[in-house]
C-alpha positions in Angstrom: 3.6 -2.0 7.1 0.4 -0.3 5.6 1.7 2.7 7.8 5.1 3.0 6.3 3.5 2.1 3.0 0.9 5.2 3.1 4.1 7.5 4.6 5.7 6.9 1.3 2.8 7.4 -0.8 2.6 11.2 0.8 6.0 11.5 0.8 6.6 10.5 -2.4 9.4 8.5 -1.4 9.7 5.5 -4.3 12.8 3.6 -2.3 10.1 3.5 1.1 7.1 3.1 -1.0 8.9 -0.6 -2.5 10.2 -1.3 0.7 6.9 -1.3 2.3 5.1 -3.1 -0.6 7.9 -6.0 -0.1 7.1 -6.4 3.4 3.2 -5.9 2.9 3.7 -9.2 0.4 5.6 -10.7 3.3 3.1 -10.3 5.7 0.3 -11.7 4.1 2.1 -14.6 3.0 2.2 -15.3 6.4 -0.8 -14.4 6.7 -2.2 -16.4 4.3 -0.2 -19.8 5.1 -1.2 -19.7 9.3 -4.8 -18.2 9.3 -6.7 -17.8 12.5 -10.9 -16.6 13.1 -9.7 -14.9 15.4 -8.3 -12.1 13.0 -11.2 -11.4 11.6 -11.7 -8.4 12.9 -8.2 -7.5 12.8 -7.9 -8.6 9.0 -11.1 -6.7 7.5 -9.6 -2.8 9.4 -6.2 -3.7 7.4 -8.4 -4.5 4.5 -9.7 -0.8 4.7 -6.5 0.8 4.8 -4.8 -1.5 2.0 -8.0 0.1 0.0 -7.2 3.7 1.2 -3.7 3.1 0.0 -4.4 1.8 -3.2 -6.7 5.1 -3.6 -4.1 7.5 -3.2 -1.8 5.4 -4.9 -3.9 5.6 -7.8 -4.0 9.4 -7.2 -0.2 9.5 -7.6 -0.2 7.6 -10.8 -2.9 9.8 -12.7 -0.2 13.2 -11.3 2.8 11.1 -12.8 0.8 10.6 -15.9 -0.2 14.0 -16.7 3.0 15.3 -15.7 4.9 13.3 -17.6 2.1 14.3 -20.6 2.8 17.7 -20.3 6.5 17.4 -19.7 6.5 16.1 -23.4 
């Protein structure tokens, strides 16, 4: 899911990019409601790329923002 979320974000595909934020929510539901020690390890690398994600995804909002700014 953080794979098909991050394609979006380089894409710049918006449909994708909600799609694979629904089922990221979905996921750690689940997550959430049957956790195990032995994720751990598993859990913290997804951490990482939820935070990479969230960087670039930042990065497309400030380029939306500025164009949108200089479109007027």
């Amino acid at each position: 899911t953080l794979g098909e979320e991050r394609r979006a974000l380089l894409d710049n595909d918006a449909d994708a990019l909600m799609r694979s934020t629904q089922a990221k929510i979905l996921a750690l539901r689940q997550a959430e409601a049957a956790p195990r020690a032995s994720d751990a390890e598993r859990l913290t690398a997804l951490a990482e790329l939820n935070r990479a994600n969230g960087i670039l995804l930042s990065r497309r909002r400030r380029e939306v923002s500025w164009a949108l700014r200089h479109l007027g």
